[in-house]
C-alpha positions in Angstrom: -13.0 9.7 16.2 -9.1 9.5 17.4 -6.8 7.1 15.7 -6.2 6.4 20.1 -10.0 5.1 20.0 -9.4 3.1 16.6 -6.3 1.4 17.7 -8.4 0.0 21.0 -11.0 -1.7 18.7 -11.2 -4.7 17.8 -11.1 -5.8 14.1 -14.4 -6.9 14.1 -15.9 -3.5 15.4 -13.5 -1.7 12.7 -15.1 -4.0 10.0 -18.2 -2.5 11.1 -17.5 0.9 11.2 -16.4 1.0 7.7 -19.6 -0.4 6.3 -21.4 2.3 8.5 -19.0 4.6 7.5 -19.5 4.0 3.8 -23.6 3.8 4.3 -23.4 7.1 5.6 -21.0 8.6 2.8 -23.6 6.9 0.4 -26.4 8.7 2.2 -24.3 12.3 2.4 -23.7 11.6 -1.5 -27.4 11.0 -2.4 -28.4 14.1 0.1 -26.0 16.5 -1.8 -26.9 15.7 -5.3 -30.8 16.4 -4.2 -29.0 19.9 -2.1 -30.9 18.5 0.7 -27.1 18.6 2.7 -26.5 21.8 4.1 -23.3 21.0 5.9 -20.8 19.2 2.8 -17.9 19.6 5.7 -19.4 16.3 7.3 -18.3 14.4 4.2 -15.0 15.6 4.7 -14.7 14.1 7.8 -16.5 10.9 7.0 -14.0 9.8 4.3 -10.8 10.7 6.7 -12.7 8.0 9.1 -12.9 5.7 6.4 -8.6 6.5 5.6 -8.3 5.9 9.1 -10.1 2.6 9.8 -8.5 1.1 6.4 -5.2 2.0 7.7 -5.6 0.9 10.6 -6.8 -2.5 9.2 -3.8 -3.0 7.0 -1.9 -2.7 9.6 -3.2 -5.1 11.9 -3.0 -7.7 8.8 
């Protein structure tokens, strides 16, 4: 997702994104230590979503 799409959001829907955000780098976590992951690039991008959203979330504070 664009930092464009974040910035429309509403701090409420960022608050939730992060916790599904983080769920899902919990899940990709789990799935890599049993090597049931067979693409580890998704991780990658699912921990620059969660830089993005906190960023973004600082600086609406």
């Amino acid at each position: 997702m664009k930092i464009k799409e974040l910035k429309q959001k509403s701090e409420n829907e960022l608050q939730k994104m992060l916790q599904e955000s983080r769920e899902k780098l919990r899940e990709f976590r789990f799935k890599i230590a049993s090597k049931q992951l067979k693409k580890v690039r998704e991780v990658r991008s699912v921990k620059k979503l969660i830089a993005k959203i906190l960023t973004l979330l600082n600086v609406k504070k």
